[in-house]
mmCIF file as Biopython writes it, N, C-alpha, C and O atoms, coordinates in Angstrom:
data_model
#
loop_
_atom_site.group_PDB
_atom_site.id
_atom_site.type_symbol
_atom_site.label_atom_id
_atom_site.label_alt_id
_atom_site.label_comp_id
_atom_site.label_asym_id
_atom_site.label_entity_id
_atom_site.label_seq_id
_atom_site.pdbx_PDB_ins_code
_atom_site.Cartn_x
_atom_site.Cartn_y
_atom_site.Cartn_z
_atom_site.occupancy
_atom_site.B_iso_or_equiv
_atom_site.auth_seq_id
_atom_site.auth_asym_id
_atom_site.pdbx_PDB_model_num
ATOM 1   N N  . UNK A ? 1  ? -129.928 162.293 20.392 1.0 0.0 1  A 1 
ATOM 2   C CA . UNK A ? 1  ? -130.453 163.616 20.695 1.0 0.0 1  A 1 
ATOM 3   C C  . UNK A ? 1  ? -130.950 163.617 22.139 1.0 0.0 1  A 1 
ATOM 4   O O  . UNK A ? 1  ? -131.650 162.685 22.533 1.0 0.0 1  A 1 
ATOM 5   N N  . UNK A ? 2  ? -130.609 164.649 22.955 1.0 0.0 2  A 1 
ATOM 6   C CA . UNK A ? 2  ? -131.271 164.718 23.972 1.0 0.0 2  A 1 
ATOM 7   C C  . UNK A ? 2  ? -131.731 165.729 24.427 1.0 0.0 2  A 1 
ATOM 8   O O  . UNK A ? 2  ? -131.219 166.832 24.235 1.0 0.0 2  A 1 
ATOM 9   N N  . UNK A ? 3  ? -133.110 165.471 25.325 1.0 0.0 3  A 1 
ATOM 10  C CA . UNK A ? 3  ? -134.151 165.976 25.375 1.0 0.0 3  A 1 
ATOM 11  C C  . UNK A ? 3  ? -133.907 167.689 26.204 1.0 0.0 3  A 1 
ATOM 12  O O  . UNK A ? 3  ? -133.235 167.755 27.234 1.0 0.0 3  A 1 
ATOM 13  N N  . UNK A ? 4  ? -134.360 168.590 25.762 1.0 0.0 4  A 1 
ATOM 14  C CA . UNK A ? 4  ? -134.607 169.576 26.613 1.0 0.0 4  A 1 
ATOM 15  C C  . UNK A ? 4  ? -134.646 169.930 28.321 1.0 0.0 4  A 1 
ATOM 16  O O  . UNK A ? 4  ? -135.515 169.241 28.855 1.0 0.0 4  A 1 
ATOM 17  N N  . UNK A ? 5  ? -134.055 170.667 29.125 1.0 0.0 5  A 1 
ATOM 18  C CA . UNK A ? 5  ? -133.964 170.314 30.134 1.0 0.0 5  A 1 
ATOM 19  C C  . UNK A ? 5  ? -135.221 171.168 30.900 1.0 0.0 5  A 1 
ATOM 20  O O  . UNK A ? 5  ? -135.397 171.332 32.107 1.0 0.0 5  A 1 
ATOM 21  N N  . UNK A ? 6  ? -136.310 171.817 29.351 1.0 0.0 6  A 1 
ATOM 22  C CA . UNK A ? 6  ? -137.327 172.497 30.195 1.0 0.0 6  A 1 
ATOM 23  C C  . UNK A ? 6  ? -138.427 172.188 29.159 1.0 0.0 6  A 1 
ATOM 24  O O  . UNK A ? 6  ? -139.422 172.790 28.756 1.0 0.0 6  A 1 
ATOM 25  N N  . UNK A ? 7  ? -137.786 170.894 28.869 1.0 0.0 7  A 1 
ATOM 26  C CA . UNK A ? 7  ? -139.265 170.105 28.218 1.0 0.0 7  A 1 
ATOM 27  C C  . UNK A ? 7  ? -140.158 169.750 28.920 1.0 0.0 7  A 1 
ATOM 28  O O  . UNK A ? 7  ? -139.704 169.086 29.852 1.0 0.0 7  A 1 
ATOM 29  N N  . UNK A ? 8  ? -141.429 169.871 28.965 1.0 0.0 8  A 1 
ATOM 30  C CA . UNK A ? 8  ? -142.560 169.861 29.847 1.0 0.0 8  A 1 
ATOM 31  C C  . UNK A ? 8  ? -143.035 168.700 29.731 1.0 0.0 8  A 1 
ATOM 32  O O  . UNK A ? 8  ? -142.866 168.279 28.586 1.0 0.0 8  A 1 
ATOM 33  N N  . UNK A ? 9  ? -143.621 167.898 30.484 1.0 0.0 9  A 1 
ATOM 34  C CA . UNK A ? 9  ? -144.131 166.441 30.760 1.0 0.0 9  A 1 
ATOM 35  C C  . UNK A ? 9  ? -145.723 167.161 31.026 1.0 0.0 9  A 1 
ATOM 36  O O  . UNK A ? 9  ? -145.980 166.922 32.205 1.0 0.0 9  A 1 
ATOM 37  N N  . UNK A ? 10 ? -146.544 167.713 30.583 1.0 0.0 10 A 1 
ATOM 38  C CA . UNK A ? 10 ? -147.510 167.794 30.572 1.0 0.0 10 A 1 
ATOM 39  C C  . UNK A ? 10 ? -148.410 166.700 31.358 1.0 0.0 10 A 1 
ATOM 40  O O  . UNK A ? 10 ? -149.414 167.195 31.871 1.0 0.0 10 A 1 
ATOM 41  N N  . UNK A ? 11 ? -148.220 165.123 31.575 1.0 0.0 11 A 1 
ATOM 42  C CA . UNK A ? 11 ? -149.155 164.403 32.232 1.0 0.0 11 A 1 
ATOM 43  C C  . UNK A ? 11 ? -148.376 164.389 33.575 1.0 0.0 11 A 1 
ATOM 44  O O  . UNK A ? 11 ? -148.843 163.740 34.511 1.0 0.0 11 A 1 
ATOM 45  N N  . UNK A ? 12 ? -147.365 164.982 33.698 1.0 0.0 12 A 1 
ATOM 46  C CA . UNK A ? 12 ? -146.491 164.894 35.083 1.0 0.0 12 A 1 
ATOM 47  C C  . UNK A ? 12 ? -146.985 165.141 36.745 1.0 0.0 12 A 1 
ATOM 48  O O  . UNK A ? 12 ? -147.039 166.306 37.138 1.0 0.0 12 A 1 
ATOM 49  N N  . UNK A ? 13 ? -147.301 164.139 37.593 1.0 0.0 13 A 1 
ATOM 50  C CA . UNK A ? 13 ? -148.243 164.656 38.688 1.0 0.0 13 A 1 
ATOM 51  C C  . UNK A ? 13 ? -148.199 165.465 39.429 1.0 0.0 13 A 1 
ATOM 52  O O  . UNK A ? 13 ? -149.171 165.908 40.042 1.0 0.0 13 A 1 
ATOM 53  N N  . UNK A ? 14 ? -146.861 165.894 39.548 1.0 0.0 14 A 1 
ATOM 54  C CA . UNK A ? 14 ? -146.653 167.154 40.621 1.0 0.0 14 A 1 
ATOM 55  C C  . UNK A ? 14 ? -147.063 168.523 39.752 1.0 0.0 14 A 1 
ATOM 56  O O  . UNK A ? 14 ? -147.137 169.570 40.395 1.0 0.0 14 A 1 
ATOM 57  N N  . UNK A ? 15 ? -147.375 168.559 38.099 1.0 0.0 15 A 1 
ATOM 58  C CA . UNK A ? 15 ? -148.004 169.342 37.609 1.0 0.0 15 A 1 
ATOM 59  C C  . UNK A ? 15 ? -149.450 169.391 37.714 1.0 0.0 15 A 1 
ATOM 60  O O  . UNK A ? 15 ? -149.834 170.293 38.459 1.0 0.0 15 A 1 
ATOM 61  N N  . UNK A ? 16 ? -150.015 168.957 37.389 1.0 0.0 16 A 1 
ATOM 62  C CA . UNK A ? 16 ? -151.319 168.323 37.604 1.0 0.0 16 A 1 
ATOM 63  C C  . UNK A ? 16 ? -151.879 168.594 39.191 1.0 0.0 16 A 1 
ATOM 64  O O  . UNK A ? 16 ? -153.047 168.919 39.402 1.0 0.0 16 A 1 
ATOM 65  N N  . UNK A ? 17 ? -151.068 168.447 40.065 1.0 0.0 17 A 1 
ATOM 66  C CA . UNK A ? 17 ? -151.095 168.802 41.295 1.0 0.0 17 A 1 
ATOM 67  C C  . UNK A ? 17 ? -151.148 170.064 41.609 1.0 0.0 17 A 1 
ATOM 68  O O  . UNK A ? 17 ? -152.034 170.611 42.265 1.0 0.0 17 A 1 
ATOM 69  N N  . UNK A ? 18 ? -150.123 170.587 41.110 1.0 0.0 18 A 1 
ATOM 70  C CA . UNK A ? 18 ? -150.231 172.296 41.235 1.0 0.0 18 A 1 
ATOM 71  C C  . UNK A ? 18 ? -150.902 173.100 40.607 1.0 0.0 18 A 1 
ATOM 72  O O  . UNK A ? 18 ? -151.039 174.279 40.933 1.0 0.0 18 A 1 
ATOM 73  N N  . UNK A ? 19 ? -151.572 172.381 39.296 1.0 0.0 19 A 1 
ATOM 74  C CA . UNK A ? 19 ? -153.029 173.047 38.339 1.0 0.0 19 A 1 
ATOM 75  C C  . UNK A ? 19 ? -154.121 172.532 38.964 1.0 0.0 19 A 1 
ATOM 76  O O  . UNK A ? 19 ? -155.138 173.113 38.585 1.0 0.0 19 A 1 
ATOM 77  N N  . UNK A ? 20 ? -154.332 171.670 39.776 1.0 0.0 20 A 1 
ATOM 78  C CA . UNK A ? 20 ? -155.528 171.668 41.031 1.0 0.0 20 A 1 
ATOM 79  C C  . UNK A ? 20 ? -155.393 172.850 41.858 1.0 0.0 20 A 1 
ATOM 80  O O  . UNK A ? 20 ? -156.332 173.642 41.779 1.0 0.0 20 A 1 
ATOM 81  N N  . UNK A ? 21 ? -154.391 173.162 42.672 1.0 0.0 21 A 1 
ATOM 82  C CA . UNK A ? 21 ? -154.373 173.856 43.353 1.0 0.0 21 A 1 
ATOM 83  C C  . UNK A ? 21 ? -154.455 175.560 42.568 1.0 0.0 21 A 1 
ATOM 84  O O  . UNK A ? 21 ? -155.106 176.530 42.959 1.0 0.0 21 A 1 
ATOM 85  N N  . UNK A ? 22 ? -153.832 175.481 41.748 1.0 0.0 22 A 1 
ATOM 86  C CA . UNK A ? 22 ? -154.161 177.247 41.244 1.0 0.0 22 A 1 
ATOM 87  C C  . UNK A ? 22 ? -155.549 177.204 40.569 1.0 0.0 22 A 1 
ATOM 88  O O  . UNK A ? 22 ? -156.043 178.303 40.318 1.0 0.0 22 A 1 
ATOM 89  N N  . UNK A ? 23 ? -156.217 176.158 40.253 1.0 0.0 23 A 1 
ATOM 90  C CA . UNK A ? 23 ? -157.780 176.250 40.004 1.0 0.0 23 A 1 
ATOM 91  C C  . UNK A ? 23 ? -158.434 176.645 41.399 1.0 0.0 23 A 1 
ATOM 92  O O  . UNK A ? 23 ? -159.189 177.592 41.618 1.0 0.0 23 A 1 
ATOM 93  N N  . UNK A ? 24 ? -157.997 175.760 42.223 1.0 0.0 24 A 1 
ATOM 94  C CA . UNK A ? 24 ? -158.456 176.297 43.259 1.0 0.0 24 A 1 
ATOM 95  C C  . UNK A ? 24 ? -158.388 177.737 44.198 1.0 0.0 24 A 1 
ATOM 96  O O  . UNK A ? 24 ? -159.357 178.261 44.746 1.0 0.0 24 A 1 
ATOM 97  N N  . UNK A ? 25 ? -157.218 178.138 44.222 1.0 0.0 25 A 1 
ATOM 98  C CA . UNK A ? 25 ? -156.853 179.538 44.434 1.0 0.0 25 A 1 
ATOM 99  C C  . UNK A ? 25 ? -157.859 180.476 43.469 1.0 0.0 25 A 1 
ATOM 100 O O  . UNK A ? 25 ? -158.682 181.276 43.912 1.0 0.0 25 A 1 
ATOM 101 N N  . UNK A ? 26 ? -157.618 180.208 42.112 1.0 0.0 26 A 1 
ATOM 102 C CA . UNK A ? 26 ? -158.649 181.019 41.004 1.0 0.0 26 A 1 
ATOM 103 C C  . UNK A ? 26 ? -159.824 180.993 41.926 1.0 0.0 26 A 1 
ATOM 104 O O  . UNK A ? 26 ? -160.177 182.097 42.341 1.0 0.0 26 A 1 
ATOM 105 N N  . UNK A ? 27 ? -160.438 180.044 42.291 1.0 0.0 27 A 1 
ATOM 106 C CA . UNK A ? 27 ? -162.033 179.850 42.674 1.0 0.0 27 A 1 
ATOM 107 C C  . UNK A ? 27 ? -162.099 180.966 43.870 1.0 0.0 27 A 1 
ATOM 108 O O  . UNK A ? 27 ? -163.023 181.762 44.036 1.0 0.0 27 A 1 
ATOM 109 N N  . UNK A ? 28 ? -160.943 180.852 44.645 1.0 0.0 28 A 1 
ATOM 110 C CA . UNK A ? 28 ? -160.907 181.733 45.911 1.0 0.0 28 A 1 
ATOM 111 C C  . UNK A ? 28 ? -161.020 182.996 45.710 1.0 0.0 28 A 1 
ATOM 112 O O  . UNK A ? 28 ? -161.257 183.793 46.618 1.0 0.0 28 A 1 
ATOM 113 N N  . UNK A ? 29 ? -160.834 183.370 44.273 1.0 0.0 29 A 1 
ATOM 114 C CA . UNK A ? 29 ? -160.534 184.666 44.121 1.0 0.0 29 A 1 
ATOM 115 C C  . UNK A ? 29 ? -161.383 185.268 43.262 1.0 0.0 29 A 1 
ATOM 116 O O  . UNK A ? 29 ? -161.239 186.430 42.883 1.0 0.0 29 A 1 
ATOM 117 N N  . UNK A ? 30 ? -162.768 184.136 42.740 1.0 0.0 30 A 1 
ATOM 118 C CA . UNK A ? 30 ? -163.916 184.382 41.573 1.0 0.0 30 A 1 
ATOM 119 C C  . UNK A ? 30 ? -163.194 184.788 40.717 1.0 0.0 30 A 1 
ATOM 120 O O  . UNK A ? 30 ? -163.646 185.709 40.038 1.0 0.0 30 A 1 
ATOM 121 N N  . UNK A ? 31 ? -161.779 184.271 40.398 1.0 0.0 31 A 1 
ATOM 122 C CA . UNK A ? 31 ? -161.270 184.411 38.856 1.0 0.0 31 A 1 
ATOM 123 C C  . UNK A ? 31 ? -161.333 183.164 38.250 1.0 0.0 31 A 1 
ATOM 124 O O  . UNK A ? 31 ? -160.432 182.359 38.014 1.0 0.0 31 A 1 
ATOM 125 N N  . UNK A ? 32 ? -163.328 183.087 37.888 1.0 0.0 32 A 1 
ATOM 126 C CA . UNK A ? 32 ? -163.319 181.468 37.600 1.0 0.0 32 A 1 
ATOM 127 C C  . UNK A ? 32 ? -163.248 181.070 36.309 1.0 0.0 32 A 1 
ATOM 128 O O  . UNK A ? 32 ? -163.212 179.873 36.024 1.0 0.0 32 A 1 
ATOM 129 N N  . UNK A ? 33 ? -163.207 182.428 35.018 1.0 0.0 33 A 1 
ATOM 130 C CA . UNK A ? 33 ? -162.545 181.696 33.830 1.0 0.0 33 A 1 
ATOM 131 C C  . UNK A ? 33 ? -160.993 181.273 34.000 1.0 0.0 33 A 1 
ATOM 132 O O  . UNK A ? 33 ? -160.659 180.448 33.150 1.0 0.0 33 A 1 
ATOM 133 N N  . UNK A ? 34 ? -159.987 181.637 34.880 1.0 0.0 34 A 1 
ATOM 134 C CA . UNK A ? 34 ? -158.859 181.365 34.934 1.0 0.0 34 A 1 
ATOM 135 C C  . UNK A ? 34 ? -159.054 180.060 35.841 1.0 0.0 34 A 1 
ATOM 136 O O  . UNK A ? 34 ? -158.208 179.169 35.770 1.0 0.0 34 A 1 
ATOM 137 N N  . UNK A ? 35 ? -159.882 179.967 36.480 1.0 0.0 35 A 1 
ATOM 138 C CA . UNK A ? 35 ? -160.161 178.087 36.654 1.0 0.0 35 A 1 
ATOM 139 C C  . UNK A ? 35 ? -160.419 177.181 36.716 1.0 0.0 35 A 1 
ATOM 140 O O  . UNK A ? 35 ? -160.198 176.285 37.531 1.0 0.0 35 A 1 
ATOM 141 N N  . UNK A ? 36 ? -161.469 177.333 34.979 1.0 0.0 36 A 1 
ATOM 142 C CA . UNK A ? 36 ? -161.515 176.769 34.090 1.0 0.0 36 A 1 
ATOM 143 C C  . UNK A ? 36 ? -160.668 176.477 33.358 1.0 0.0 36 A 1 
ATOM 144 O O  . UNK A ? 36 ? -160.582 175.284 33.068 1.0 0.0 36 A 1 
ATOM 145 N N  . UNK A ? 37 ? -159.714 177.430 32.772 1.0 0.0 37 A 1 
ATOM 146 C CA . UNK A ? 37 ? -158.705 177.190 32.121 1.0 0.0 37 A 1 
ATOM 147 C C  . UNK A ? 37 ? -157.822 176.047 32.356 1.0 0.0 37 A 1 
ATOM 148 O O  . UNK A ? 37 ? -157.256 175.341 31.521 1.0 0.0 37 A 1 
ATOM 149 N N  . UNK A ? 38 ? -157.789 175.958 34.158 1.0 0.0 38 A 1 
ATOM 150 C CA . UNK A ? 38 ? -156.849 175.303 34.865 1.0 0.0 38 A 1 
ATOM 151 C C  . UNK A ? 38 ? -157.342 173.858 34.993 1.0 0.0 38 A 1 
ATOM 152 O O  . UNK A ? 38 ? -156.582 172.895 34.892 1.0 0.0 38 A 1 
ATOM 153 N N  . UNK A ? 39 ? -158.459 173.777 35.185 1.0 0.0 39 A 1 
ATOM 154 C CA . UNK A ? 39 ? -159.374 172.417 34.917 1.0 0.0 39 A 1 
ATOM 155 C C  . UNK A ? 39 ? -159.063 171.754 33.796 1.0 0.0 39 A 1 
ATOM 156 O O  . UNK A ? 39 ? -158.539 170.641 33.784 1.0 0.0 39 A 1 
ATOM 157 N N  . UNK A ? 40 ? -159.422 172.513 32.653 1.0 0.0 40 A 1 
ATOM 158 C CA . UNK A ? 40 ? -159.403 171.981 31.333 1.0 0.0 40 A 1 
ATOM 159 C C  . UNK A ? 40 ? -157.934 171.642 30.878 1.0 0.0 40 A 1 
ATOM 160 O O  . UNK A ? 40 ? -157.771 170.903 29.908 1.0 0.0 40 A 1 
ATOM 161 N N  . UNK A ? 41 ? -156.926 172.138 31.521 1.0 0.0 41 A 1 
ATOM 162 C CA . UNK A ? 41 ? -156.066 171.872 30.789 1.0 0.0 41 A 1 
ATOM 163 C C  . UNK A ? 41 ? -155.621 170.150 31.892 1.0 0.0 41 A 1 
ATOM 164 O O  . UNK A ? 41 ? -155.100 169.131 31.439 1.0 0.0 41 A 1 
ATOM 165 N N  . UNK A ? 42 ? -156.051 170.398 33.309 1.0 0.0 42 A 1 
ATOM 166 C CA . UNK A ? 42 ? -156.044 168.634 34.006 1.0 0.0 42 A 1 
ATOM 167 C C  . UNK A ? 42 ? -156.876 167.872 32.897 1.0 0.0 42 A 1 
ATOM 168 O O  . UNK A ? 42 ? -156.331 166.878 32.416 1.0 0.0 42 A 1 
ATOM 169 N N  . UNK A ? 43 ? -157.966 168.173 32.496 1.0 0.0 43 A 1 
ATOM 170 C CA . UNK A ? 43 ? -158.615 167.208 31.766 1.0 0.0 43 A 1 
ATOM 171 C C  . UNK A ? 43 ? -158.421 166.883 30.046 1.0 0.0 43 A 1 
ATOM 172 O O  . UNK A ? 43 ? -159.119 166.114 29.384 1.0 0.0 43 A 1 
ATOM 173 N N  . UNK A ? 44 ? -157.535 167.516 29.675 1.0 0.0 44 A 1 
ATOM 174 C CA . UNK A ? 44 ? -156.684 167.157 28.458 1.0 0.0 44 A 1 
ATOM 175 C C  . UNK A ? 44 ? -155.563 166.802 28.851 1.0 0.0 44 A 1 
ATOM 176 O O  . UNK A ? 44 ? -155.416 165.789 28.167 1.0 0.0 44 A 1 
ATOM 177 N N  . UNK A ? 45 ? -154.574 166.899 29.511 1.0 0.0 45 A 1 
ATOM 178 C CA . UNK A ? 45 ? -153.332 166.097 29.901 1.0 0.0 45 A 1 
ATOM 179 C C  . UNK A ? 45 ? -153.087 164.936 31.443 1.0 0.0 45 A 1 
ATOM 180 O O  . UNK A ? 45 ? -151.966 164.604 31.829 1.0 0.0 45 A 1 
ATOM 181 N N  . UNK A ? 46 ? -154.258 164.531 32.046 1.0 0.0 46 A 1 
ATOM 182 C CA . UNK A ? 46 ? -154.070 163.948 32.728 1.0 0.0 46 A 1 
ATOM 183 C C  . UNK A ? 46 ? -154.424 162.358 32.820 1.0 0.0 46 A 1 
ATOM 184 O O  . UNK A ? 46 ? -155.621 162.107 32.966 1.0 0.0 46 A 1 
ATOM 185 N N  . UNK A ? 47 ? -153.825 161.626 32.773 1.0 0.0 47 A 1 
ATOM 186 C CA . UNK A ? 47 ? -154.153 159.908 32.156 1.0 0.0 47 A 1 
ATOM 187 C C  . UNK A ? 47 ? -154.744 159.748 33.488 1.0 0.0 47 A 1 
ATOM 188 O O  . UNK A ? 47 ? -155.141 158.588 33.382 1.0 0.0 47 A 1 
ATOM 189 N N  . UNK A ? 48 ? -155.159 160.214 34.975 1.0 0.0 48 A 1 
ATOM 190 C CA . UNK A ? 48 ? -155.811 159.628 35.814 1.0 0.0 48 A 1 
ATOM 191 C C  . UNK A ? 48 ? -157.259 159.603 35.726 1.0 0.0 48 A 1 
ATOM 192 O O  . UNK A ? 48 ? -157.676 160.312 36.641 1.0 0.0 48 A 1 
ATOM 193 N N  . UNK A ? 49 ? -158.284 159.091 35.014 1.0 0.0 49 A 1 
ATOM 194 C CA . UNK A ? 49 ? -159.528 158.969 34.755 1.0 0.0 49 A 1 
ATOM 195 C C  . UNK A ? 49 ? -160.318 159.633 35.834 1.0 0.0 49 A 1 
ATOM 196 O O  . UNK A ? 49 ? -160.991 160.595 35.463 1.0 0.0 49 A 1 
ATOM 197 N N  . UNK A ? 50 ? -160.381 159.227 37.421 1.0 0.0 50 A 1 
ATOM 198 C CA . UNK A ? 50 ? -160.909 160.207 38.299 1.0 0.0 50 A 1 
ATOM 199 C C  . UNK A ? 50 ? -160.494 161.739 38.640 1.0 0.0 50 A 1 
ATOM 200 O O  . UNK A ? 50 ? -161.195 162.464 39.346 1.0 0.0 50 A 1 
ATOM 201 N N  . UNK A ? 51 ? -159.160 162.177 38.002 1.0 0.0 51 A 1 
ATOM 202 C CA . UNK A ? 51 ? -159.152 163.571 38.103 1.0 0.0 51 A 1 
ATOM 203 C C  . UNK A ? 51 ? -159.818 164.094 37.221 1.0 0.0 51 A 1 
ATOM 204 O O  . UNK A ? 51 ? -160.316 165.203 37.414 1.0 0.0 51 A 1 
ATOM 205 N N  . UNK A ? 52 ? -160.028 163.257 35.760 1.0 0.0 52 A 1 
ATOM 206 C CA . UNK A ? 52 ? -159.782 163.851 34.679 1.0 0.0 52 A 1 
ATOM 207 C C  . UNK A ? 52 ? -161.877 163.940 35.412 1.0 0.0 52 A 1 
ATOM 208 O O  . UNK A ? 52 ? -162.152 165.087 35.766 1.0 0.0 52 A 1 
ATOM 209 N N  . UNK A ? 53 ? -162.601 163.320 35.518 1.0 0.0 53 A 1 
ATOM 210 C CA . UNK A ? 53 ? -163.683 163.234 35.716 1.0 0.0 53 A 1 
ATOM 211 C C  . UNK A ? 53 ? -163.997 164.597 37.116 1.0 0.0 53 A 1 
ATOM 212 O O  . UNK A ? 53 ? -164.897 165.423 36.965 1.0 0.0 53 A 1 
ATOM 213 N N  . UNK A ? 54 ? -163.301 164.593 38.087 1.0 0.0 54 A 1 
ATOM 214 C CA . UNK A ? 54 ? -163.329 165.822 39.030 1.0 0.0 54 A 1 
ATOM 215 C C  . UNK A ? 54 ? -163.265 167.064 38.024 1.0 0.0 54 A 1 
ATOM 216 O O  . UNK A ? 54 ? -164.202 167.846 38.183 1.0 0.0 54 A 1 
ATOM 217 N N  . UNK A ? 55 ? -162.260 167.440 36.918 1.0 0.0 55 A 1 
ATOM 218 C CA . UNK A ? 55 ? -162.235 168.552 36.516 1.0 0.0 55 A 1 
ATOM 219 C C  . UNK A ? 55 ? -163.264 168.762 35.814 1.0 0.0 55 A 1 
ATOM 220 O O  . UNK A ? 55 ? -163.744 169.885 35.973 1.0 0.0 55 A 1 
ATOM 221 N N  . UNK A ? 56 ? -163.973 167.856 34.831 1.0 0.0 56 A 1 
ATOM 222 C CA . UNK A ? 56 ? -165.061 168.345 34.315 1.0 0.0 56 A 1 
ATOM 223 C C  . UNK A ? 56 ? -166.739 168.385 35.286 1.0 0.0 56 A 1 
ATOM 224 O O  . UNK A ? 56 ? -167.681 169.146 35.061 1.0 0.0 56 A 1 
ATOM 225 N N  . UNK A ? 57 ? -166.681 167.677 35.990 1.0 0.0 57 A 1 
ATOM 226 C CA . UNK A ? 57 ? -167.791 168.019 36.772 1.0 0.0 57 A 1 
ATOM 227 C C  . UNK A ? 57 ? -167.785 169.420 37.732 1.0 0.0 57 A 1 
ATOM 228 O O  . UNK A ? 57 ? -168.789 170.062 38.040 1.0 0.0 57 A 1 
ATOM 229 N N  . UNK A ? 58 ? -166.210 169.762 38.173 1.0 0.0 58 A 1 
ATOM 230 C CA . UNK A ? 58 ? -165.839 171.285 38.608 1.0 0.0 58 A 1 
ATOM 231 C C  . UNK A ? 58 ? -166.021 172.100 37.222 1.0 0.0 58 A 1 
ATOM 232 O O  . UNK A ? 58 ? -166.832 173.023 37.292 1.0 0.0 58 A 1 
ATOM 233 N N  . UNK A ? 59 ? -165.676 171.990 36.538 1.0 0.0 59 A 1 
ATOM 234 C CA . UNK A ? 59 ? -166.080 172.810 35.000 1.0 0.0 59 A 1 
ATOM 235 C C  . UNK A ? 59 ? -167.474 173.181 35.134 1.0 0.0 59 A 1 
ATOM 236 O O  . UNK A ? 59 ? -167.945 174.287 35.400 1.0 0.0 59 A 1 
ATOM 237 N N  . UNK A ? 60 ? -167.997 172.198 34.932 1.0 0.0 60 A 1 
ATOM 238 C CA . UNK A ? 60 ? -169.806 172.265 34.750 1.0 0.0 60 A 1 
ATOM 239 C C  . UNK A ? 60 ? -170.067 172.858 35.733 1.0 0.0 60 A 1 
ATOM 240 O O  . UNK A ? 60 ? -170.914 173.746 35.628 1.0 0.0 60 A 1 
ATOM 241 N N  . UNK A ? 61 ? -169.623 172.673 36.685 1.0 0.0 61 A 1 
ATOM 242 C CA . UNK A ? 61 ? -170.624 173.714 38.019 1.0 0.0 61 A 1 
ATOM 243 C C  . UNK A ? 61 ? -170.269 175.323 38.184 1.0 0.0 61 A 1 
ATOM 244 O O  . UNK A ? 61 ? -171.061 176.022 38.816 1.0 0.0 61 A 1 
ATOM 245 N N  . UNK A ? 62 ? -168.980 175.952 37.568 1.0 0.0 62 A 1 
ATOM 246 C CA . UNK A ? 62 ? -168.479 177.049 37.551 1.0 0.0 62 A 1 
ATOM 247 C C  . UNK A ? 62 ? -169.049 177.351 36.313 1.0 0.0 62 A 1 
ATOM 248 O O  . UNK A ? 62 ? -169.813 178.297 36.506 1.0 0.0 62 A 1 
ATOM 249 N N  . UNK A ? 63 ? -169.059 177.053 35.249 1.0 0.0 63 A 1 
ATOM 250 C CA . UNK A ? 63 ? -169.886 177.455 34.024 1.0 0.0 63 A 1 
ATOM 251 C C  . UNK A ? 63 ? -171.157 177.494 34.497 1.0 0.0 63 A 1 
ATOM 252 O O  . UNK A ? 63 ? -171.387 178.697 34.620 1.0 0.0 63 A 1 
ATOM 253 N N  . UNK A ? 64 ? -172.199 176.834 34.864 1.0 0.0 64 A 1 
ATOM 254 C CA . UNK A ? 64 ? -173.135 176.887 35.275 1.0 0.0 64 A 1 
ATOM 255 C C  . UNK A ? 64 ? -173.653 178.400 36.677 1.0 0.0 64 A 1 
ATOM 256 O O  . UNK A ? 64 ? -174.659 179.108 36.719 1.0 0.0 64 A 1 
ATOM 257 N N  . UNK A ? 65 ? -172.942 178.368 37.208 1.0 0.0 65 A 1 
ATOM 258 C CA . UNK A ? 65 ? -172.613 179.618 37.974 1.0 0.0 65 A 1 
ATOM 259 C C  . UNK A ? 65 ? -172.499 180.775 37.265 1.0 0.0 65 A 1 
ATOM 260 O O  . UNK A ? 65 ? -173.444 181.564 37.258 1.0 0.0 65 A 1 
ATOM 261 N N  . UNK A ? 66 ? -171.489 181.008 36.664 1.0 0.0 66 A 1 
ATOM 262 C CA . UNK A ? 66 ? -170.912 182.090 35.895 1.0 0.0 66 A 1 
ATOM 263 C C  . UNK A ? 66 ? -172.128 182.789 34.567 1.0 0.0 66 A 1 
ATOM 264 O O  . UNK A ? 66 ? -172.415 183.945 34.257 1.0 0.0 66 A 1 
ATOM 265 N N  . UNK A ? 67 ? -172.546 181.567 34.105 1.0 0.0 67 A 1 
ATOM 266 C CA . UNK A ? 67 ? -174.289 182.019 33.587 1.0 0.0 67 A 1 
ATOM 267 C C  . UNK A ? 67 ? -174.848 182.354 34.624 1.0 0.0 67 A 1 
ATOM 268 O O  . UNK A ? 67 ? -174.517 183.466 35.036 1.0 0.0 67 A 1 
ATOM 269 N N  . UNK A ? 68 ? -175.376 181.960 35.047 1.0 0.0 68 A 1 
ATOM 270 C CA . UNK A ? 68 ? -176.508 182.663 36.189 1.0 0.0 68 A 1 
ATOM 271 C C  . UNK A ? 68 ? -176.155 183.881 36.420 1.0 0.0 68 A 1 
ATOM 272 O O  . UNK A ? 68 ? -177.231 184.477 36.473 1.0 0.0 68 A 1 
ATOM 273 N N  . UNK A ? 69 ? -175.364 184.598 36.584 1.0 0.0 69 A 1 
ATOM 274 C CA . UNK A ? 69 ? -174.368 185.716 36.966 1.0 0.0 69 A 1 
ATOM 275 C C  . UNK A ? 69 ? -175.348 187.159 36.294 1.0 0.0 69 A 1 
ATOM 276 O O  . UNK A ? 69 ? -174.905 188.304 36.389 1.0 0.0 69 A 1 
#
């Protein structure tokens, strides 16, 4: 059987790469539940322990923000 040719590699780095960057764009744009979303999903599919640790400490500080609000 072979695999899908738009099967998604979810831990894939050039993904992971580009969900940094549209978290970041989100932030630019105070669309910060959409980057959260984008965080959380680096920190469920990414096996690099220091990203996975950047997204939740960026989590916590935009949640933390977004209360205050």
């Amino acid at each position: 059987m072979t695999e899908s040719p738009f099967a998604i590699d979810r831990d894939e780095p050039f993904r992971l790469s580009a969900l940094a960057r549209l978290a970041a764009l989100h932030e630019s744009r105070k669309e910060y539940t959409r980057a959260i979303e984008a965080y959380r999903d680096i920190m469920k599919n990414s096996q690099d322990r220091e990203l996975v640790v950047a997204a939740e400490e960026r989590v916590e500080q935009l949640s933390a923000s977004t209360r205050r609000r």
